[in-house]
N, C-alpha and C positions, 0 to 999 in steps of 0.2 A: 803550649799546645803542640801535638802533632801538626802537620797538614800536608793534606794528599798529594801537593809534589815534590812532596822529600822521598814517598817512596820510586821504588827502581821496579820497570817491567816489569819483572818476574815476581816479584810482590802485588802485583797486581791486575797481572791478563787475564783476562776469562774469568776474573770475579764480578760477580754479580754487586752492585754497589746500591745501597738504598740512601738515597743522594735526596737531602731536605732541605726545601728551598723555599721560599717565599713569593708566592706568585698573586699576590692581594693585590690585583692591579685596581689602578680608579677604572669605573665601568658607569655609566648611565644610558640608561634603556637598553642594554644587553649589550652594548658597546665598549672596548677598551680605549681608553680616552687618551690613556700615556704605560708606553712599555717600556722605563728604561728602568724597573726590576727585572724584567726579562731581558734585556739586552745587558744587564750585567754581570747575569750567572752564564752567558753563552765560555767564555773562557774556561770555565772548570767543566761544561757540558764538553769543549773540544779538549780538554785535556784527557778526561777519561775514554772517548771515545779511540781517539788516537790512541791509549795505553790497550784498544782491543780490548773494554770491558760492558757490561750490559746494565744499564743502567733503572732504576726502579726511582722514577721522581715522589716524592711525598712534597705536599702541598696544601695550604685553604684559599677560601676564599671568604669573607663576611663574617658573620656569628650565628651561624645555625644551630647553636647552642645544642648541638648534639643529634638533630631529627634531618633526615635528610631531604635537601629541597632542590628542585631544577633552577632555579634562580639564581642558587651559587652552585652552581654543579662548575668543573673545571674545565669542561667542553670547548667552550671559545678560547680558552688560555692554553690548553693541548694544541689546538689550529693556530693561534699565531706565535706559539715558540714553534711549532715545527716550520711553520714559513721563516719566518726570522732564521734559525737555521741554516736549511736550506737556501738565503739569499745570502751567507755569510762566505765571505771569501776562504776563509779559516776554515771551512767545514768542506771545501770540494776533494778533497781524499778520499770521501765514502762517495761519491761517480751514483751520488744516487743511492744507494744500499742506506738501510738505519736510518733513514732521516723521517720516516714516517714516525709520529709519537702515538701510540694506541690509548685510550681514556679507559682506561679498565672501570666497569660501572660497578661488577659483582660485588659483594660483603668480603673485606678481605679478610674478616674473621676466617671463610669459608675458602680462601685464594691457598694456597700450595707454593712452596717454592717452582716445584717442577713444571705447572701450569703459567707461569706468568708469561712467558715468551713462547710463541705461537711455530715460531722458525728459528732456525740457529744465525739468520741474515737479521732479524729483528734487534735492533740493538737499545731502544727508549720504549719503555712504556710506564704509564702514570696512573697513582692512585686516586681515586677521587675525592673530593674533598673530606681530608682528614678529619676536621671537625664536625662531619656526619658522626662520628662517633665521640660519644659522651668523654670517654674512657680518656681520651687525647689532653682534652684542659683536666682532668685530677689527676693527670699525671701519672696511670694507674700501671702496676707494674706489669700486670699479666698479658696486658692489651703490650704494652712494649714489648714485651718477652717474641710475644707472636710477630708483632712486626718486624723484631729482627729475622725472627727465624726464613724471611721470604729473600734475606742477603746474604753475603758474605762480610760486605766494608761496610761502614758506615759515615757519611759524609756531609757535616753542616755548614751551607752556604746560606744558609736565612741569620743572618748577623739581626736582622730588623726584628726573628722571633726571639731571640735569643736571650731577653728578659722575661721570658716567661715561663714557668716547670710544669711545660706540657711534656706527654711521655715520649711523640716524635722529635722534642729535643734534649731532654734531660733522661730520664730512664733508660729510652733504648740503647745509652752508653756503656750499660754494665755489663752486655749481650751480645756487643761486635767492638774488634777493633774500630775507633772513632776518630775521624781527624775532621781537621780545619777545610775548609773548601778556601779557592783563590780570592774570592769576593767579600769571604770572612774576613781572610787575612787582611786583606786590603783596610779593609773598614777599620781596622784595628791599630794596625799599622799608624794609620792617620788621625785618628781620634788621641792617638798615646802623644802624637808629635800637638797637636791641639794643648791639651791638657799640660806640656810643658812648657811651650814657648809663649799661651798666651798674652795677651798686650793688652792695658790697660787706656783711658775706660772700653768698657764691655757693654755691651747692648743686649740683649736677649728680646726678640719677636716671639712669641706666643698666639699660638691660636689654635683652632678645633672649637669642639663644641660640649666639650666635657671637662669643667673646672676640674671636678671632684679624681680623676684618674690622674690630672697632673697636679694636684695640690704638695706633694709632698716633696714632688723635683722641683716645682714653683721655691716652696721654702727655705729648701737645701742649697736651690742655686744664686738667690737674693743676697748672704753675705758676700758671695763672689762678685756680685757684680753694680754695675752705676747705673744701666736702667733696665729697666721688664715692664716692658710693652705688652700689654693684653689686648688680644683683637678676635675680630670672628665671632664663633656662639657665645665665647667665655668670657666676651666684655659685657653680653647681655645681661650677666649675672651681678657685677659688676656695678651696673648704671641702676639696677635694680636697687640694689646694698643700699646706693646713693641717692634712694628717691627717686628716679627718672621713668617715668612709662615706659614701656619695650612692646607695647601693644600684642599682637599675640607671635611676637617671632619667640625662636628655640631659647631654652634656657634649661638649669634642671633645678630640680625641686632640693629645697631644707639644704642650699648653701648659703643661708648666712655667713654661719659660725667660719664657714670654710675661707668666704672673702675678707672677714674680720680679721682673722689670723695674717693674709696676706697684710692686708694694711699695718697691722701692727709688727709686723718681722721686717716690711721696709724701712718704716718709720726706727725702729731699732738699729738697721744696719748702714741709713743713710742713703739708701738704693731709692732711684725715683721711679714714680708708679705712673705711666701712662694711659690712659684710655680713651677711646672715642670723645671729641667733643662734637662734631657731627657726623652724617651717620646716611645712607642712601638705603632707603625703603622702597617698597612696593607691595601691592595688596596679594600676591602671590611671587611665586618664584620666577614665572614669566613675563612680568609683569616688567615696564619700563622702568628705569629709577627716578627718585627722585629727592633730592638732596634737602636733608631737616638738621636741624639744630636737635641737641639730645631734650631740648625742654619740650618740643614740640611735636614730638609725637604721638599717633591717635592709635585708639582701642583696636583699631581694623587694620594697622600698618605691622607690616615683616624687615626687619631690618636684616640687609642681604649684604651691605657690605662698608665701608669706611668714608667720608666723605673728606673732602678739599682741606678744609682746615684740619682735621687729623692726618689726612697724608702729607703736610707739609711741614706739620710737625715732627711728624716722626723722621722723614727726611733729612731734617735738622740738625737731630738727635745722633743719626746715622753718617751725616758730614764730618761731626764730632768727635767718631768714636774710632777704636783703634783696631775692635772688634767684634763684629757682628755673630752673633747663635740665632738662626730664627728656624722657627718651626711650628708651622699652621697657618694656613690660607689668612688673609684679612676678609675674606666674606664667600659667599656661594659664585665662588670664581667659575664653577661650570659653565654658568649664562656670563657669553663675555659681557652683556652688561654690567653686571656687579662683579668685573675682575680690576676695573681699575686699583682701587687700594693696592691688591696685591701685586699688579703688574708695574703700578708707580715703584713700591717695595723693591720688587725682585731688579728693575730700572738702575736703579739709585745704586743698592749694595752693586751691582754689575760695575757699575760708573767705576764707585771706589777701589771695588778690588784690583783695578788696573796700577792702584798704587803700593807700593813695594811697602807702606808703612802701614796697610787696612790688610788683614787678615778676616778672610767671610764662610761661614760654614754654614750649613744647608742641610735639615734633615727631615725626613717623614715622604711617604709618596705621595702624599697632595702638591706639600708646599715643591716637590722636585715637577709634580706636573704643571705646576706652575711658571716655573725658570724655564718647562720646554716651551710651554704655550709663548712665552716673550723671548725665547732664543736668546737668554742671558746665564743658560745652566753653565756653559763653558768657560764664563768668565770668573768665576766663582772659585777659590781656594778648595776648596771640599766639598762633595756633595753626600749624601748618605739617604738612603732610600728608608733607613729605617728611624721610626718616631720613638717612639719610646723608648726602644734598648737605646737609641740616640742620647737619649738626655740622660737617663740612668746611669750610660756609662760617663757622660762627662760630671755629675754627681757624682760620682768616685764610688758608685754601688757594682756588690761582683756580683756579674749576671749568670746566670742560675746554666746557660748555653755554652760559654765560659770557663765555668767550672766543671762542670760534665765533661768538656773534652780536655782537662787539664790534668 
């Protein structure tokens, strides 16, 4: 891969750069709960600015599945990278100038290159969310074509979308020179050192709330390893398989077949299969907890998060091992009543990683908004804000992001 600080000034001043990043921050009731996908594209934001270039952010937020909605509009994520910014020590060269980010609303079907910046002092302005338009997930060539045509460079620092051939990351490659942004390279960098030096046994944390999107990194990643821990929505599924009531908490529909498969590819490779033995409920998401055995639970109960005797299981597990992959909440860690599981988790790995023999990696923005909520992100060997391309690429799959700038 290229990446944009091999190039030299004069390769790059006064280019206009359409710079794609991943700004999917956690948000509940119109709040950003953890920025530290924003706080880690700020390095490639100060590198371009410093090379005196003007910068076009592309970004989503959610799955607006193409229609456009105020709920994810990127508004609030405009104000706090430009505060973030503007508080960075790294950024007082601009005395002020450029640090404002503008949230361009208009259809940028209908936007112009020569329109995007307002004054020749304007140095950041952002697109609004990308996935307002259909065209972005089928990855359609023409909607790319356009999109480049608003730059000069093109620049991918979204490592975390980077599994997926949307046309702001795969297409619009054939239409501007493309490179690596620093947060790419990072990720990458680190994952490749992962993938070689791993240490056996292996553990892998699992959680989310959608069997069915990681069934296949589940599969692929099982002969690699000694245990996979499911927790969160996707044990719900799970304890279902296995006769247990889940009362009316999350689950998704017609995954038998999908957790059979699991059972049966562990049993084949020797990999132990963990899951909730109890389990903390409440009759809403507000709701106080309260700690069940998986037999005992009623038609009216929400199972939010891991209980005592699963978190000291897993603990155990995690004392054990030589190295930890975890990725997904153990429960609806928003309400810190139901963050213990994960906060014991995030505890525990922290402990270990203090030992030169436990290597711990860390991926997806929940589970990293989680290691901030318990200030144990720091102690951690790696951390990676991205979920998917995360796993994908430690499954030894070439991501679609990857290839485009290769």
């Amino acid at each position: 891969m290229k990446k944009i600080h091999d190039l030299s000034l004069s390769e790059i001043e006064l280019k206009k750069i359409l710079l794609r990043l991943d700004l999917n921050v956690p948000m509940e009731n119109g709040n950003i709960i953890d920025f530290t996908r924003i706080e880690k594209i700020i390095p490639t934001l100060i590198f371009l600015l410093k090379n005196n270039t003007k910068i076009i952010i592309i970004s989503h937020i959610g799955r607006p599945k193409g229609k456009t909605s105020e709920l994810m509009s990127l508004k609030p994520i405009a104000e706090k990278l430009e505060n973030i910014l503007k508080n960075s020590p790294d950024a007082s060269f601009l005395y002020g100038a450029g640090q404002t980010i503008r949230l361009l609303k208009k259809d940028l079907k209908e936007i112009t290159k020569e329109e995007l910046f307002i004054s020749k002092d304007e140095k950041i302005v952002m697109l609004e969310n990308i996935r307002f338009y259909e065209e972005e997930e089928n990855n359609d060539d023409n909607f790319a074509k356009k999109l480049s045509s608003l730059g000069d460079i093109y620049v991918n620092d979204a490592f975390s979308c980077s599994h997926r051939s949307h046309a702001s990351i795969d297409k619009i490659t054939k239409y501007l020179p493309s490179f690596a942004g620093i947060q790419f390279n990072e990720e990458i960098g680190a994952l490749k050192k992962i993938t070689s030096e791993i240490k056996k046994p292996i553990t892998c944390i699992i959680g989310g709330s959608k069997i069915s999107t990681k069934i296949n990194i589940i599969k692929n990643l099982i002969p690699k390893l000694d245990n996979i821990i499911i927790v969160g929505g996707m044990a719900n599924n799970i304890l279902k398989y296995k006769g247990y009531s889940i009362g009316k908490s999350i689950e998704e529909e017609n995954c038998e077949t999908i957790v059979d498969e699991i059972f049966k590819t562990v049993k084949k490779y020797g990999c132990s299969l963990i899951f909730p033995e109890d389990v903390a409920v409440g009759k809403n998401k507000g709701d106080s907890p309260k700690i069940k055995k998986i037999n005992e639970i009623k038609n009216d109960d929400l199972i939010l998060d891991i209980g005592p005797i699963t978190i000291n299981n897993i603990k155990n597990i995690i004392e054990t091992s030589k190295t930890v992959l975890w990725n997904g909440p153990a429960g609806y860690f928003e309400n810190p009543d139901f963050r213990k599981g994960s906060s014991e988790i995030a505890k525990k790995i922290a402990e270990r990683s203090k030992d030169n023999s436990f290597y711990s990696v860390a991926g997806g923005g929940d589970t990293i908004a989680v290691l901030n909520l318990t200030d144990t992100l720091k102690y951690l060997n790696f951390s990676s804000t991205a979920g998917g391309a995360f796993l994908e690429y430690l499954e030894g799959k070439e991501l679609p992001g990857i290839k485009a700038l290769s």
